[in-house]
N, C-alpha and C positions, 0 to 999 in steps of 0.2 A: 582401527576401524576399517572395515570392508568399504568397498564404491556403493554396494546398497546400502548400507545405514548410514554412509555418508552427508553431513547437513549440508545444505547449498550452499552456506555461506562458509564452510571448508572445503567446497567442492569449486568456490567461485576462486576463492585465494589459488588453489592452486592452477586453476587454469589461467590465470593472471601469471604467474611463476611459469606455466610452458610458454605462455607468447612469449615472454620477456627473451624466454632459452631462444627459443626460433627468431627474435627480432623484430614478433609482428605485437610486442606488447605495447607500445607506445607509453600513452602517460596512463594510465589507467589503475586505479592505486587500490593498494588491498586494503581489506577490513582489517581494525585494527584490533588487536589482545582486548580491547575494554567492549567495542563493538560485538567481535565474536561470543563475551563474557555474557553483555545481556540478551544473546539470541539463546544460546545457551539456557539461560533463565528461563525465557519466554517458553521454550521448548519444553521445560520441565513443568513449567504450569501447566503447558498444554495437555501433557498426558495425564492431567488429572482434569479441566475441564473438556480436554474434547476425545475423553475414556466413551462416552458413548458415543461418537460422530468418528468413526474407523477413515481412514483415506483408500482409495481408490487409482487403481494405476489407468494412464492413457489407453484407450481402448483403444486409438487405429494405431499404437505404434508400432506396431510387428503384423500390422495386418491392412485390408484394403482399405483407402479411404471410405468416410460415410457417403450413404447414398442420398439423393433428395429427399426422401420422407424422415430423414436422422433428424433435418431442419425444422420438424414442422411437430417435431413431441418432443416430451420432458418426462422419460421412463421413471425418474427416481429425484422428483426434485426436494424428495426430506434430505438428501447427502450432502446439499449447499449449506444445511445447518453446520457444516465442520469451521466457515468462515463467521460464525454468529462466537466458537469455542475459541477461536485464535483472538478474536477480538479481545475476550473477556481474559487469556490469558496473558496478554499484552498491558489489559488495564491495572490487572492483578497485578504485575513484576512493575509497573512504573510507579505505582503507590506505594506498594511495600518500601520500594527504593526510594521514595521520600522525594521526588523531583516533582512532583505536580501533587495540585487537590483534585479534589471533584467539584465540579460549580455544575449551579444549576440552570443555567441559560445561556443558550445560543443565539447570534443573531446572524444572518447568511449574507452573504456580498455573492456566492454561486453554491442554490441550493441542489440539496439531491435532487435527480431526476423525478425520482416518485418520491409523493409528498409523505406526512405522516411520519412514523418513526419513534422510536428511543432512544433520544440522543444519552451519550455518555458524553461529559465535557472534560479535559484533565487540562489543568491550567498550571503551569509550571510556574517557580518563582524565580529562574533566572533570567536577568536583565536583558532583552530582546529576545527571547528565547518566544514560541508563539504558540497556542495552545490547540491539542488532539481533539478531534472530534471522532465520535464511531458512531455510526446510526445504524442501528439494526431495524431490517425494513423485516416484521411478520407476516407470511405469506396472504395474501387476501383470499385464495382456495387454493381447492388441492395440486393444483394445476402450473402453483408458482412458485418459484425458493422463497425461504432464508437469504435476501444480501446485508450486506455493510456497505456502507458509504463510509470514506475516508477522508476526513474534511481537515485542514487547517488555517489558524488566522481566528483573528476578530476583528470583523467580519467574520466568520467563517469560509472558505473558497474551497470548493469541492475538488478531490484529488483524481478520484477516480472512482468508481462501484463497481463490488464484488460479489459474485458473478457479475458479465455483465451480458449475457445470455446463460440462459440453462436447457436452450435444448441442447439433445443428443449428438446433433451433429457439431454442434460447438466445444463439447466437452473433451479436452485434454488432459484431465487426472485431476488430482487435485493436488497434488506437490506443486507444479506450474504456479495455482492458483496460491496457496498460501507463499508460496517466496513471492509472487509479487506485492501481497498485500505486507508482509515483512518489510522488503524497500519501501514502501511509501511510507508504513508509521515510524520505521530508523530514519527517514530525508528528515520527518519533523523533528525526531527527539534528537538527533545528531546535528541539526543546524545545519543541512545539506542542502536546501528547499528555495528556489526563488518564483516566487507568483505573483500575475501583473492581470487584472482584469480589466476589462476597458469597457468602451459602448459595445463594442461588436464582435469581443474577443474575450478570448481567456489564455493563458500563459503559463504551464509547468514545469519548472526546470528543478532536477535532483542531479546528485554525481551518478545514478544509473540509468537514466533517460530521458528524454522532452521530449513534451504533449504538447498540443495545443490545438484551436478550432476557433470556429466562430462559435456565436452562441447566442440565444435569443432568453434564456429563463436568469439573466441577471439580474438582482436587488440593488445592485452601488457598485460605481466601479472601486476597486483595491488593489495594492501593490505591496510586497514586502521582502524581505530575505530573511529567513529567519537565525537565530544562535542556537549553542547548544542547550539543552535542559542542564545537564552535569557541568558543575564546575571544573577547573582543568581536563577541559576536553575539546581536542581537536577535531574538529568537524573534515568530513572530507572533503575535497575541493569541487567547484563547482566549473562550468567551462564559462568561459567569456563572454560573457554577454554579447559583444560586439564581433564576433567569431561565428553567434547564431542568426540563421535568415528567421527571419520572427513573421510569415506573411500575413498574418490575422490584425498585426498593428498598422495603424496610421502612420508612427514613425518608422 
């Protein structure tokens, strides 16, 4: 496989394998054979639901940064439909594989940003394992994407939203964008995922990053970790809780 057909998540392992050679790897742990098996999957559904939603490489990376008026339009905001195609191809390989249902109701502890939506719910049956939400937000005119919201919990607590601007000057390709949204629906079905909502806060912890803010549009506060979907399956680790400065909590 060449460095451009490259997936990120055999692009990520090995760049895990050079820190480790140079000594700046620390504890940082690769994806493992079963992990990389169902990106793989995902991938190959992909290129059947998102055969008509093409990806698009980073416009300023070989070139000047955007200028002020890049911020202030959305030349092409039908191409954000490629994150509506990764969603459904994600829902696809997690059904097929028999680890979650479809249920029909959501309840939110931290809803989307913008109201409305299609939820898709997949509720897994293994023991603390904790259920996917995807909301597919359709554009209200012509003017605004295709996003997802990526929810987990019941409650439901919001992960994160995809896009989370679409104008021009924000836009970095869309490879960026789908391996993020990749990490955050593997944090759930891997059992990777620790969220703490409070009065005045919210709390994201995965083995590939932490989020967090204050936050004003909460329904109930919520707290969980969640397990794996798959039976004998090692989740990847998470950092210490006590290790993290959390400044959004009380405690």
């Amino acid at each position: 496989m060449t460095d451009a057909a490259q997936s990120w998540w055999e692009g990520y392992n090995d760049n895990v394998l050079r820190a480790r050679e140079t000594g700046w790897g620390g504890n940082e742990p690769l994806l493992s054979r079963e992990m990389r098996e169902l990106l793989d999957d995902v991938d190959a559904a992909f290129a059947v639901t998102g055969a008509q939603t093409p990806g698009w490489p980073n416009p300023y990376q070989d070139g000047p940064s955007p200028g002020e008026e890049a911020y202030e339009r959305s030349s092409n905001p039908e191409k954000y439909r490629i994150v509506v195609a990764r969603a459904q191809a994600w829902t696809q390989v997690l059904l097929d594989r028999g680890w979650a249902r479809e249920a029909s109701h959501v309840a939110w502890a931290l809803p989307p940003m913008e109201p409305g939506g299609a939820d898709t719910v997949l509720e897994p049956a293994a023991d603390g394992a904790v259920p996917l939400v995807l909301t597919t937000h359709t554009p209200m005119d012509r003017d605004h994407p295709f996003n997802i919201t990526i929810a987990a919990g019941n409650p439901a607590v919001r992960l994160d939203t995809l896009p989370d601007c679409a104008c021009d000057g924000c836009d970095s390709g869309s490879a960026g964008l789908l391996k993020y949204m990749d990490m955050l629906v593997l944090s759930v079905v891997d059992g990777s995922l620790d969220v703490d909502v409070g009065d005045n806060y919210y709390w994201v912890c995965t083995s590939f990053n932490v989020r967090g803010s204050g936050t004003l549009n909460r329904h109930e506060p919520t707290a969980f970790t969640a397990a794996p979907w798959p039976a004998n399956w090692t989740a990847r680790p998470l950092p210490e809780r006590q290790s993290l400065r959390r400044p959004w909590s009380p405690t």
